[in-house]
C-alpha positions in Angstrom: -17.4 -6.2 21.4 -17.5 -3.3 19.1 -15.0 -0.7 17.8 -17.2 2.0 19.5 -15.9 0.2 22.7 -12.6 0.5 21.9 -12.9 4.0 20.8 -14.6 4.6 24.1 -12.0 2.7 26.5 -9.2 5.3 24.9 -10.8 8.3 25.3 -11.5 7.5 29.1 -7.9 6.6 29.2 -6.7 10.0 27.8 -9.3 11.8 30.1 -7.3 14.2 32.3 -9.6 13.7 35.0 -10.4 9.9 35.6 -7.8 8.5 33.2 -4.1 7.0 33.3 -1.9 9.4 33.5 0.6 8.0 31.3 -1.8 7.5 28.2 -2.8 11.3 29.0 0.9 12.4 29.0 1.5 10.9 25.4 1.5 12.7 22.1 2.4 11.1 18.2 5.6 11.5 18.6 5.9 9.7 22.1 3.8 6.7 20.5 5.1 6.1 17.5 8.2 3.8 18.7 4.9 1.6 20.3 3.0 1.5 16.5 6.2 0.3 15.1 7.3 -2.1 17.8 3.5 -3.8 17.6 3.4 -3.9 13.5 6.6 -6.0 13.9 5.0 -7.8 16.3 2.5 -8.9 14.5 4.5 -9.8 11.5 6.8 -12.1 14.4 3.2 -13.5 14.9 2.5 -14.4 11.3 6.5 -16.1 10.5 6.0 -17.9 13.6 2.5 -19.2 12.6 0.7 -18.9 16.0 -2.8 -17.5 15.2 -3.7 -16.9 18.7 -0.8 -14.8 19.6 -1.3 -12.9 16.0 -5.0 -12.4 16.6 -3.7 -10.8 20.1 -0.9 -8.3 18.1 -3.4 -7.2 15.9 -6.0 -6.1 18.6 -2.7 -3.9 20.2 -2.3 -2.6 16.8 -5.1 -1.5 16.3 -4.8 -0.1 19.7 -2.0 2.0 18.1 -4.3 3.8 15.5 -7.2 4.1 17.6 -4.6 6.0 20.0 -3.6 8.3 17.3 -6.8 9.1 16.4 -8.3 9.7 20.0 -5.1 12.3 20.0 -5.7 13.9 16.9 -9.8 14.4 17.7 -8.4 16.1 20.8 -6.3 18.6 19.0 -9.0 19.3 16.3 -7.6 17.7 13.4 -9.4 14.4 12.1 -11.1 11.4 14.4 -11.5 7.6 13.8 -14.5 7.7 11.6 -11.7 10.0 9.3 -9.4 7.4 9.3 -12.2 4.7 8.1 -13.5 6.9 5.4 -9.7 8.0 4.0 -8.8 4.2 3.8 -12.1 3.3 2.5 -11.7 5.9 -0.2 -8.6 4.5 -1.1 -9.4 1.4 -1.6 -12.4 2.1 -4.0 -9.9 4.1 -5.7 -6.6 2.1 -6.3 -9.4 -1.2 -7.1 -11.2 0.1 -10.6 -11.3 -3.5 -11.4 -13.6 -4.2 -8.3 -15.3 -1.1 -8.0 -16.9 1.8 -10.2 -16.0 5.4 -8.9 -18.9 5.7 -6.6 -18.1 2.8 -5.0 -20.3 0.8 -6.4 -19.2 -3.2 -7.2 -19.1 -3.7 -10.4 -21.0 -6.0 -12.1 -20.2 -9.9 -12.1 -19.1 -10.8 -15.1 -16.6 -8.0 -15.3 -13.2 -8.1 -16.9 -10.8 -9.1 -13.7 -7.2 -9.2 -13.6 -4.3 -11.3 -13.0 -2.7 -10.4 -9.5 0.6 -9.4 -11.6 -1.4 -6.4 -13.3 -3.2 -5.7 -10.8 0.1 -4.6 -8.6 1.4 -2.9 -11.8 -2.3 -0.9 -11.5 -1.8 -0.3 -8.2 1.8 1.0 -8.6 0.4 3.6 -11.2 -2.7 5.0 -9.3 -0.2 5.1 -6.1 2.3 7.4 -9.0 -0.4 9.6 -10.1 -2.1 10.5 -6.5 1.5 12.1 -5.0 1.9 13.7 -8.6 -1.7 15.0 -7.8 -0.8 16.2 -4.1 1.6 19.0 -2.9 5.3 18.7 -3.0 6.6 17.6 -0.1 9.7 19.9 1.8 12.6 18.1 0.4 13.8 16.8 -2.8 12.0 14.2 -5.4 12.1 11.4 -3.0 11.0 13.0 0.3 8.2 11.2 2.3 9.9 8.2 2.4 10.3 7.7 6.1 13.4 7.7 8.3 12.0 5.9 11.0 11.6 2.7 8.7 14.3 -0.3 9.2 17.0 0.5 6.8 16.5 -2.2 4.6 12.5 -1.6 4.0 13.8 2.2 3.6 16.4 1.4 0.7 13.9 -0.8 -0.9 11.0 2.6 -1.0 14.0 5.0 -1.6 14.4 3.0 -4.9 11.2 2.4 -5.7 10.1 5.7 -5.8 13.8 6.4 -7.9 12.4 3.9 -10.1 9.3 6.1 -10.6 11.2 9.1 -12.1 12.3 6.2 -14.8 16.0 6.2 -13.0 15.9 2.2 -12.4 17.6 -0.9 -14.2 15.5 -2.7 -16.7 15.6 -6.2 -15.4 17.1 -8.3 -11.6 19.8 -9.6 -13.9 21.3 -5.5 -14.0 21.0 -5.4 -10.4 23.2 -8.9 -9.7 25.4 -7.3 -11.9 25.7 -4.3 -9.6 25.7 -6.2 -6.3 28.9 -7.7 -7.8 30.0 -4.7 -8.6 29.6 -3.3 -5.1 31.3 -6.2 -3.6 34.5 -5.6 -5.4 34.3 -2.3 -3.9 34.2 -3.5 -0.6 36.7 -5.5 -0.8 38.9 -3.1 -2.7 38.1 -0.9 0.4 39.6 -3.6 3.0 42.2 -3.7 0.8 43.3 0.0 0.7 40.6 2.5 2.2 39.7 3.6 6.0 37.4 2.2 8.0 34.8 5.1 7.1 35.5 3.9 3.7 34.6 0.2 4.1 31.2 1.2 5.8 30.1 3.3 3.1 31.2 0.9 0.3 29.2 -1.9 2.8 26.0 0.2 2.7 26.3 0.6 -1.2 26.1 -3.2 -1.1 23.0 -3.7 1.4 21.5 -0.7 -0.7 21.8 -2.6 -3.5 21.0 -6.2 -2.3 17.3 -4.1 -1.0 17.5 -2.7 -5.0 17.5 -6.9 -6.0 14.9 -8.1 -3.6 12.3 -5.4 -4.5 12.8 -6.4 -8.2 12.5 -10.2 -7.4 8.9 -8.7 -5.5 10.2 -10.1 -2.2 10.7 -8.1 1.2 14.1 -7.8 1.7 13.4 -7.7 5.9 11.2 -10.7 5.7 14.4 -12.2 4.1 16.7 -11.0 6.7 14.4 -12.2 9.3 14.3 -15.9 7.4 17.8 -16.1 7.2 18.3 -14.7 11.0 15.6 -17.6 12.0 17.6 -20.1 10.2 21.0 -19.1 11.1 19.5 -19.5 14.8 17.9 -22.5 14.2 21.1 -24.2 12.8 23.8 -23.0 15.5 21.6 -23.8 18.0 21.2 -27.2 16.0 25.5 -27.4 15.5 25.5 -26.8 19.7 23.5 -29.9 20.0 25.7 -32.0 17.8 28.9 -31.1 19.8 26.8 -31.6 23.3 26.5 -35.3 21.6 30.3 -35.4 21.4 30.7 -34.3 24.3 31.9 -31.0 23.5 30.7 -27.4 24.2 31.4 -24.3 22.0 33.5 -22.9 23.8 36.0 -25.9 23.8 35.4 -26.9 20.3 37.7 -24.9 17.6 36.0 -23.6 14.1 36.9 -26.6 12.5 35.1 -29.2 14.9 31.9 -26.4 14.4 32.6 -26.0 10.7 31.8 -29.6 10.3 28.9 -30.0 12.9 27.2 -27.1 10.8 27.7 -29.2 7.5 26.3 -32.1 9.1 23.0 -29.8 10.2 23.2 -28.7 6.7 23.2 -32.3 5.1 20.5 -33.5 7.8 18.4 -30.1 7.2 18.4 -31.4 3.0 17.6 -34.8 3.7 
């Protein structure tokens, strides 16, 4: 199979005439929900290690764009092969360690470096090309997209703060201000309103996103971790009460609180 086959199976598909008339009735909007839905899908794919069912999400994936794009040639504004050359394009541009400006490879032998530069490179070529483009409608930190999960937003939000120089210097700051916003929170059980006690909690998930994207670690991946192994050990802590003869709902916290320990100590060796 080629990409020209899939290219060719979508635009039958959106053909008014011999097509599905669902596929025909979509537009970018009505889509997107799909795109997003099947990027975390394939990242499920990947934590869960199962190749086969990853090589499977990617292929709707790429269904996604390849939809997009059959809509987009419809309407007159760009097709696949624009897609290809734009990402190519960027590429050559944001590696001038791997390739000259033509796109050329450079020579072997050529000074190549460490991964940690390399992302600091990347960063700055990413900061010049949106200096180099038109404003966006909005303020300094439009474009970042409301769509994303809140987390991933709060981590780009800050980023892009942290281009403009408004950013603490090292993670050790940041701990320092997740404390900070904890205090405020639970000042705000203490004495404030409900509406209160939300916005002081999304101060503190804004800033725990603030400490994982200085650490270099995705703050959702994280989430998704910890949600795995909070799973993995109640489900675990359920077992060892089954064992005692107990179910959760007739077992009080403190006969759970120390079946979770136990999974705990077993978990650690």
């Amino acid at each position: 199979m080629r990409i020209e086959d899939l290219l060719a199976l979508m635009a039958t598909l959106r053909d008014p005439e011999v097509g599905c008339s669902w596929d025909v009735a979509q537009d970018f909007s009505s889509i997107a929900p799909y795109t997003v839905e099947e990027a975390y899908e394939v990242a499920d794919a990947i934590a869960r290690g199962d190749t086969d069912d990853l090589r499977d999400e990617l292929g709707d994936l790429l269904l996604q764009v390849v939809f997009h794009a059959r809509i987009a040639e419809e309407a007159g504004l760009f097709a696949f092969p624009d897609v290809v050359r734009a990402v190519v394009e960027k590429m050559v541009r944001r590696h001038p360690h791997v390739f000259a400006p033509d796109g050329t490879l450079l020579p072997k032998g050529s000074p190549r470096r460490d991964p940690e530069a390399v992302a600091r490179q990347w960063e700055a070529i990413k900061a010049r090309e949106r200096r180099e483009k038109p404003p966006l409608a909005g303020g300094p930190l439009a474009g970042v997209p409301l769509p994303l999960p809140a987390l991933t937003r709060a981590q780009k939000l800050s980023a892009k703060a942290a281009t403009y120089g408004f950013d603490w210097p090292d993670p050790e700051q940041v701990v320092l201000k997740v404390r900070e916003e904890i205090d405020e929170v639970a000042d705000a059980m203490a004495n404030g309103t409900r509406a209160a006690i939300a916005e002081e909690l999304g101060d503190l998930l804004f800033s725990v996103a603030n400490l994982a994207r200085h650490l270099g670690i995705d703050p959702e991946y994280s989430l998704r971790e910890g949600n795995m192994k909070f799973e993995r050990r109640f489900d675990a802590m359920a077992a060892r009460l089954s064992e005692q003869g107990r179910g959760l709902s007739d077992s009080d916290l403190d006969a759970m609180e120390a079946a979770w320990r136990a999974v705990k100590r077993a978990e650690k060796g």
